[in-house]
C-alpha positions, -999 to +999 in steps of 0.1 A: +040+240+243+044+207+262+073+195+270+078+156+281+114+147+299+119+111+299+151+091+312+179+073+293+167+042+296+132+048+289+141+068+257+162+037+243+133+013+256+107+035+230+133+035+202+140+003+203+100-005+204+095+024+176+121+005+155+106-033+158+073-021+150+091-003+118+100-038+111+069-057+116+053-030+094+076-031+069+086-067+061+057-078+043+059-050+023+096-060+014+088-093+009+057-086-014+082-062-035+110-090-037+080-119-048+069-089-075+106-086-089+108-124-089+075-128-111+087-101-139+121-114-134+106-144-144+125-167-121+163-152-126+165-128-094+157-149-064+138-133-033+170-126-014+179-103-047+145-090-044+149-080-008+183-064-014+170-041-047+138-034-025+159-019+006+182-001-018+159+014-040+139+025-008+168+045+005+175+058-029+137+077-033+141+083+008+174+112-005+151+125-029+135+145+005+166+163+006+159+180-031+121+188-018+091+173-005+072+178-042+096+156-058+089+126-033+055+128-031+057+128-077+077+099-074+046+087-048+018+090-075+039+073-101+039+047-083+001+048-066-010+052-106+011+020-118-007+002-093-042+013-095-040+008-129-026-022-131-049-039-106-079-020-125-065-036-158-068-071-140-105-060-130-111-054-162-102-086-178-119-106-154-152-092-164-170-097-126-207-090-120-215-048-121-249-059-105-233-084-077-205-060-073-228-025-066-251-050-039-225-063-021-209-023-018-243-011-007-256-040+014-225-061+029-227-093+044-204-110+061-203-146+077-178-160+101-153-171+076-148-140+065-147-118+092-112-120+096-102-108+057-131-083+062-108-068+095-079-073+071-092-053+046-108-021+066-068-021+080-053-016+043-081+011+035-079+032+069-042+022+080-047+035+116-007+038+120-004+062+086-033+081+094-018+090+129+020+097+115+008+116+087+001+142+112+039+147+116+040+152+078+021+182+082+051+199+101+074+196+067+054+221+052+064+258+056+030+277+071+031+306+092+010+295+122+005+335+134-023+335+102-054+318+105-062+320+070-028+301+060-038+277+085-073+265+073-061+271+039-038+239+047-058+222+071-084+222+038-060+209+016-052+183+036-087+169+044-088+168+009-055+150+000-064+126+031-102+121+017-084+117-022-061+091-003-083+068+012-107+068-020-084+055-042-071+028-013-109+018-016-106+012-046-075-006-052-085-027-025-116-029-042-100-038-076-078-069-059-107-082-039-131-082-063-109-100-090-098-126-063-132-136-053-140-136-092-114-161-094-111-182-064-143-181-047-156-216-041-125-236-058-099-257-042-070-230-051-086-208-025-067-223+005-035-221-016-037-188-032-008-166-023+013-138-036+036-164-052+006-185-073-021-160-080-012-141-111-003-177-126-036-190-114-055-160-129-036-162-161-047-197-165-084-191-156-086-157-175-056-162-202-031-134-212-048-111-233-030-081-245-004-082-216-001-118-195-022-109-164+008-126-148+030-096-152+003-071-145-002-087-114+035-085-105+034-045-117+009-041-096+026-057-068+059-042-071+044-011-074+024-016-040+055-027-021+081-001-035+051+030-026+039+014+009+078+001+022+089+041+012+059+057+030+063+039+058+100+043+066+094+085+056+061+086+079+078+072+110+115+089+105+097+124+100+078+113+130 
């Protein structure tokens, strides 16, 4: 086992570096969760509110750990289903191209306006940072490292979990691309789309339907910032 001795100082110079990149990680996610509880607030809870019931509700599921992993990681796909559901609802009333959809999968193209949302996108589906601190997650699990067989039994499962993962982050990310370029590629909204505007900009190019996409666009959003601002705090206290 290797053992690294740093001084005082240097150990309060990493914390404090480890903590503002917790911040910088975290505070769109917060912010994306408050602009979500405004929408299906419709107005009444202003994004302050939204920022205060975001950090407390994170700290609330963060003492759920003390009862068990299991139960964190249920509350976890609650909230991963909402949200792929949700956004697949919104794919589904859009109605985009199969055809277009399956080419631009299998044969990509990218010009130089786009390369930078193209970056953007590859960073949600792969999140570099989460991939390398799930690796501490692996430690909460109780596995006797003197048998092999234990050991690649969890090393398997968690190639699998991993793999399951990053699928369904392709496809969410999938889901919310496609229905934005459905709806705003080529129009003059598309400089002025934001979290804020685009379920109301949808709703008026698609309509309501069953449920106004409005709301399931701010479901889908709350869902997204609740799951991503509770991972992220877990993955880099554990770590």
């Amino acid at each position: 086992e290797l053992v690294v001795r740093v001084s005082d100082w240097a150990r309060y110079v990493l914390w404090s570096m480890a903590e503002l990149a917790l911040i910088g990680a975290d505070i769109q996610e917060v912010i994306g969760s408050a602009i979500a509880i405004q929408i299906l607030s419709r107005g009444v809870l202003p994004l302050w509110a939204g920022v205060v019931i975001t950090a407390s509700d994170c700290f609330l599921f963060l003492f759920l750990e003390n009862y068990g992993v299991r139960k964190l990681e249920a509350v976890f796909a609650v909230l991963i289903a909402t949200m792929g559901l949700s956004f697949a609802w919104m794919f589904g009333e859009t109605k985009p191209s199969g055809k277009q959809l399956m080419i631009g999968i299998l044969l990509p193209r990218l010009s130089s306006k786009t390369i930078r949302q193209a970056v953007g996108v590859v960073g949600c589906v792969i999140m570099p940072h989460n991939v390398f601190l799930h690796s501490a997650l692996v430690q909460s699990r109780k596995i006797d490292p003197k048998r092999k067989s234990r050991v690649q039994e969890a090393l398997n499962y968690y190639l699998i979990e991993s793999s399951v993962a990053l699928f369904i982050s392709f496809m969410i990310n999938l889901f919310v691309t496609t229905v934005f370029a459905k709806g705003f590629y080529g129009t003059e909204k598309a400089n002025n789309i934001g979290l804020v505007n685009a379920g109301q900009y949808l709703e008026e190019k698609f309509g309501g339907g069953l449920l106004p996409i409005l709301y399931i666009w701010g479901i889908g959003l709350l869902a997204a910032g609740q799951s991503s601002t509770i991972t992220g705090d877990l993955r880099w206290t554990v770590y």
